[in-house]
Structures are given as structure tokens and as C-alpha cells.
C-alpha positions in Angstrom: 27.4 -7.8 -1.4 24.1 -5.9 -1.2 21.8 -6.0 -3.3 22.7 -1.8 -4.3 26.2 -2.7 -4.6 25.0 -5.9 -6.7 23.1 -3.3 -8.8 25.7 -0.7 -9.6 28.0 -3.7 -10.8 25.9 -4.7 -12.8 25.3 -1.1 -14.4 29.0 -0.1 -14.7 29.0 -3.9 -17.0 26.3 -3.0 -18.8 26.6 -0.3 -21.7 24.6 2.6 -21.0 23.8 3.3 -24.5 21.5 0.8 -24.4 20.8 0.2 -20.4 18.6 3.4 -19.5 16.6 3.5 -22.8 15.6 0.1 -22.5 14.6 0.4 -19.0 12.5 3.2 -20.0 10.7 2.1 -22.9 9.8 -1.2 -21.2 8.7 0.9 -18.1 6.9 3.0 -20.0 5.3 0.4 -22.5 4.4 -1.4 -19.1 2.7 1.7 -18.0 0.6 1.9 -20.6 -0.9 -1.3 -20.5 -1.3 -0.9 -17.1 -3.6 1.8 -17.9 -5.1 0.9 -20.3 -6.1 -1.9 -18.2 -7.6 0.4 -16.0 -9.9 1.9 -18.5 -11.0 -1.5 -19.8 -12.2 -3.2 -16.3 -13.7 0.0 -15.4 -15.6 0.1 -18.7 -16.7 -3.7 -18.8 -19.9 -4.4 -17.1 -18.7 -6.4 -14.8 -15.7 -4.4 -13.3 -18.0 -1.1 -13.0 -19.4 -2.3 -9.4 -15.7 -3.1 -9.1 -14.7 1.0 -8.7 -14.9 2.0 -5.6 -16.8 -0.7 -3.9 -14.3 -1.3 -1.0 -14.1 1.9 0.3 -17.7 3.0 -0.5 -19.4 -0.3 0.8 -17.0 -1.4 3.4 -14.4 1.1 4.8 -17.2 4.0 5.1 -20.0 2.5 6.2 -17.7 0.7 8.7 -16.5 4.6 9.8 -19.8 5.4 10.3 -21.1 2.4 12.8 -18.2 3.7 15.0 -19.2 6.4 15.3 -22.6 5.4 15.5 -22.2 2.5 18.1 -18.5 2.3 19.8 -17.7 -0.3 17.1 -17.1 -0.6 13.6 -18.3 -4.1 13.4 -21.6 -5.9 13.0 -23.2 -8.1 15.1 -22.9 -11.0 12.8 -18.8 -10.4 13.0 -18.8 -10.8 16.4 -20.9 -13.7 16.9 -19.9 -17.0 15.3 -18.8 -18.0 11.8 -19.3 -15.3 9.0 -18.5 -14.7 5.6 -16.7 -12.1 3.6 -18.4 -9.9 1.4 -18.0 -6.3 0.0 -19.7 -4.4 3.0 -17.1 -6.3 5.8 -15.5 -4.4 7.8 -12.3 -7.0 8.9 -9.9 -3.7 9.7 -8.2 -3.6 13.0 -9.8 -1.0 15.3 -6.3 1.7 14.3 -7.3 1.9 10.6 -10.3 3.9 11.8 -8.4 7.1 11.9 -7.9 6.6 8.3 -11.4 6.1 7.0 -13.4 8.4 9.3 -11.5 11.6 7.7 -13.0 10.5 5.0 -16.5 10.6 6.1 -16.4 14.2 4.9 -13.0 14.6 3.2 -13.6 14.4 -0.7 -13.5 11.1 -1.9 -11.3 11.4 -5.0 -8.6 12.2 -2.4 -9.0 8.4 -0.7 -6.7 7.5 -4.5 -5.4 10.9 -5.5 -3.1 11.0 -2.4 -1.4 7.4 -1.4 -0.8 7.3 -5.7 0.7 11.2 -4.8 2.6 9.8 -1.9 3.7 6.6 -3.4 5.3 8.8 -6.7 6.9 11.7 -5.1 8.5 9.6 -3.0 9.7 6.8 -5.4 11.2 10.3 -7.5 12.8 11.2 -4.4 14.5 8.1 -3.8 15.9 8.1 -7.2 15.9 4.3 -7.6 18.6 2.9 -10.7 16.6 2.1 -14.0 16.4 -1.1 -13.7 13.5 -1.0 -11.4 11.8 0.6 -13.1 10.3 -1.7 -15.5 9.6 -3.9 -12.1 7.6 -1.5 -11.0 5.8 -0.9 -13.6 4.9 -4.9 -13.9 3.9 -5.0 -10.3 0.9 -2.8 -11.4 0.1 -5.1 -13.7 -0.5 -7.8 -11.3 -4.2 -8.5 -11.1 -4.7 -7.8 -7.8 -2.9 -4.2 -8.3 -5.8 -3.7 -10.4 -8.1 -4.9 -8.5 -7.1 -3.0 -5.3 -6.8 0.0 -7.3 -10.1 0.2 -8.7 -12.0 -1.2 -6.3 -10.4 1.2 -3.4 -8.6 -0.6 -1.6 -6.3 0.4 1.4 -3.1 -1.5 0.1 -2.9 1.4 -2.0 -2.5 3.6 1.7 0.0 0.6 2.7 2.0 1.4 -0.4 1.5 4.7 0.4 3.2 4.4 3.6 5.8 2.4 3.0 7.3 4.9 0.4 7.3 7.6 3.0 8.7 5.7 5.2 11.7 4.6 2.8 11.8 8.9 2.9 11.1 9.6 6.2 11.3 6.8 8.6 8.5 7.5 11.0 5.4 7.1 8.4 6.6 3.7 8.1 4.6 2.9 11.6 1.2 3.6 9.8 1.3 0.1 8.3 0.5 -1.4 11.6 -3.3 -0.2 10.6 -2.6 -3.3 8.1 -1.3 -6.1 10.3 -0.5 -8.5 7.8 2.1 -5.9 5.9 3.3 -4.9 9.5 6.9 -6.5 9.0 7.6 -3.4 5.8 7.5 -1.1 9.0 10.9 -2.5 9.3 12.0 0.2 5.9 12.7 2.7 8.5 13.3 0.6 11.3 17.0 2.1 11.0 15.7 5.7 12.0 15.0 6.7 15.1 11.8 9.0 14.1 10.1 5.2 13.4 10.3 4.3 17.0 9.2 7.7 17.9 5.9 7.0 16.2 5.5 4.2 17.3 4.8 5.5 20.6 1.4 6.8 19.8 0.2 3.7 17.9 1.0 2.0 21.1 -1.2 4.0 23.3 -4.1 4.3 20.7 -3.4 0.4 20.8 -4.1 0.5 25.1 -7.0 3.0 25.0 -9.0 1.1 22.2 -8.2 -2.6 23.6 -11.5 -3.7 23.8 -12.2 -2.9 20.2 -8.5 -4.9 19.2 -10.7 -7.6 21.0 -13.6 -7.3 18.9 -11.1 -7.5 15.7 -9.8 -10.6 17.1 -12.8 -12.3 16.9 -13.8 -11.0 13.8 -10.7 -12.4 11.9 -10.6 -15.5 14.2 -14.4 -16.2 12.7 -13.7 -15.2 9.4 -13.9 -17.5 6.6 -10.4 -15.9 5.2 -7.4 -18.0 4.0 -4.4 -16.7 6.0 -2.7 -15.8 2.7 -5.2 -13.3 1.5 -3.6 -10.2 2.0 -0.6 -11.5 0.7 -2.0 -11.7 -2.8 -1.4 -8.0 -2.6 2.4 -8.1 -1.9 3.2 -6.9 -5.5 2.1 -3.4 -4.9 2.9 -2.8 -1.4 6.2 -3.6 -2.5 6.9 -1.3 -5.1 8.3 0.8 -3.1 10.6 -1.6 -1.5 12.2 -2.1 -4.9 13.2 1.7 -5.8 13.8 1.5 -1.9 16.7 -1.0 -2.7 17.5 0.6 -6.2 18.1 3.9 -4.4 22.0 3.5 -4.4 24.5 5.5 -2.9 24.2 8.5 -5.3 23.6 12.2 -4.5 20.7 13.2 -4.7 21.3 15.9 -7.3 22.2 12.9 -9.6 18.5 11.3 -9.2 17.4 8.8 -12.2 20.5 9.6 -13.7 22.7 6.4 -15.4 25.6 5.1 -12.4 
């Protein structure tokens, strides 16, 4: 049994009357504390240097050394151990096209579109209510937070994983995050994903010996290997409508099965 066939068992045994409000309300209260959340670390003194500080002090500047020099990383990166702070630049060389639109692109729009993405396309896939408060709680995970605030591009893997539950084909813009790479596999099943995957292959060949550079730079790192990982909660929320999605038309979107 699949875990959507699992689902809408359980929702034809459970009584509706109660199910979807339920679901709701917790989502919702869930939500809010999220928020709320938001507001406070932003507010506190020390989660104001928080906002913003990865994409200001380390995607950006990391943009503009390639553009300055051939490569977005420092001399210290590439030459013996270093250490991670907030202006690293530990990308691989493909997440460049990302960040260097954004050298001039306004810089609201770096969380204003992969939260845009991630919602449309959670609406579109219609997932059954009882995601819904599991989504809400993987925000509330303290690295969602963090990610959030600071910038982060998880938010973009997110991003890209829910189009690619829609689509297929945007599912191949998580290789710019290697260690999220195996989510590509959400539109694995279509053959626009292995369309796309074409040009990431020959951006891959043309920019090899800056993939070289990146291989030093995380061979040198001082990084656990599970330190992306910590960030599985919100890359994954759209797996979970993704799975929730059911076999419904879509004119019958969020309602009770």
C-alpha cells in the first residue's frame, strides 16, 4: 500500500466532522507560532545580524568575486584547512546562476519568490489535511527559522522541489545543492526532468575547473558531513503535500476524501 492509498483509508475511517477542522486549526495555530517566531528572533538583539546575513555576506559577495576573478572563492578556500564563517562561499560553481541575478535584481525577491513558488505549488497539489499541520511544524524547526531569516538557499531548494512535484523539470535545479540532489528524484518519473538535466550537464563540462575548486573547498572545510541535513525539515515540506496529493481531481483540491 502507498503511502496515498494509506492516507485516504485512513480518512474515509475517520469522521470528517471533526478530521478537516482539526487539521486546520492545528495548521493554523502552528502557523502562527511560526510567525510569531519570526518577529521575535528578528527583534531580539541577537537574531537581527541574523536577517539576511547569508545572502548579503556570503552568496553576493561570493557572485561578485566571480565575476570579478573567474572564481567565487577565496584564496584561503583553496589553500589548506579553513573555517566556516558567514562570508563563505562553500556553493558548487552551478548555484552561481542563482545568486549573480541577484546582483542587481531586488533583494526582497531572493524570499518573496521560492516562499511564492513553494505555496502556489503546495495549493496546486492539493495535498489531504493531514499534512497540513506537518507542514506547518516543519517551519517550526529551528533551523527553518534560521534559514529563513538569515537567507538561506534551502529556502530555493524548497522552492524547487515543489515545482518539481508540479512540473517535473524544475526538480533538476537542486543539483545547485548537492547534498539535497537525491529530491531531484520527485520528478524523476517525467521525462521533462531528464530533459533538463541536459543543460546542467554541459554547464557542469564547461565550468569543470571551478567544480574542482569546489572540491577542494569542501574537502578543506571544517564541516560535519551532516550539516545540510539539519535542514531536511524544510526542504521536505513539499515532499509531504507531494505524497498527500492523492488521486483526486484537481477541481476537488483541499477538499475532505
Amino acid at each position: 500500500m502507498t503511502a496515498s492509498e494509506l492516507a485516504l483509508t485512513l480518512q474515509r475511517r475517520t469522521p470528517l466532522w471533526w478530521y478537516r477542522p482539526v487539521c486546520l486549526g492545528l495548521g493554523v495555530v502552528l502557523l502562527a507560532v511560526f510567525a510569531l517566531g519570526l518577529v521575535v528572533i528578528a527583534g531580539s538583539p541577537s537574531g537581527a545580524g541574523l536577517v539576511g546575513s547569508d545572502i548579503v555576506q556570503g552568496y553576493l559577495p561570493g557572485a561578485e568575486r566571480f565575476l570579478a576573478t573567474g572564481s567565487p572563492y577565496t584564496t584561503e578556500q583553496l589553500h589548506g584547512p579553513w573555517r566556516l564563517d558567514a562570508h563563505s562561499f562553500i556553493h558548487p560553481p552551478s548555484a552561481l546562476i542563482l545568486f549573480i541575478p541577484f546582483l542587481v535584481l531586488p533583494l526582497a525577491l531572493w524570499w518573496v519568490a521560492p516562499l511564492a513558488i513553494t505555496v502556489w505549488c503546495i495549493v496546486r497539489l492539493g495535498p489531504a489535511p493531514w499534512t497540513w499541520p506537518i507542514m506547518a511544524a516543519a517551519l517550526l524547526w529551528p533551523r527553518s527559522l534560521g534559514a529563513i531569516l538569515a537567507g538561506n538557499t534551502d529556502m530555493w531548494t524548497m522552492a524547487f522541489v515543489a515545482a518539481g512535484a508540479v512540473w517535473g523539470w524544475p526538480a533538476v535545479a537542486i543539483a545547485f545543492k548537492p547534498t539535497f540532489a537525491p529530491l531531484a528524484l520527485i520528478g524523476a518519473s517525467r521525462r521533462s526532468t531528464w530533459l533538463g538535466a541536459i543543460p546542467v550537464a554541459i554547464f557542469v563540462i564547461v565550468t569543470w575547473g571551478l567544480w574542482a575548486d569546489w572540491l577542494t573547498v569542501i574537502e578543506d572545510a571544517s564541516l560535519a558531513p551532516t550539516y545540510s541535513l539539519l535542514n531536511v525539515p524544510l526542504v521536505a515540506i513539499p515532499v509531504v503535500a507531494w505524497l498527500g496529493k492523492g488521486p483526486r481531481p484537481a477541481s476537488n483540491r483541499f477538499r475532505s476524501r
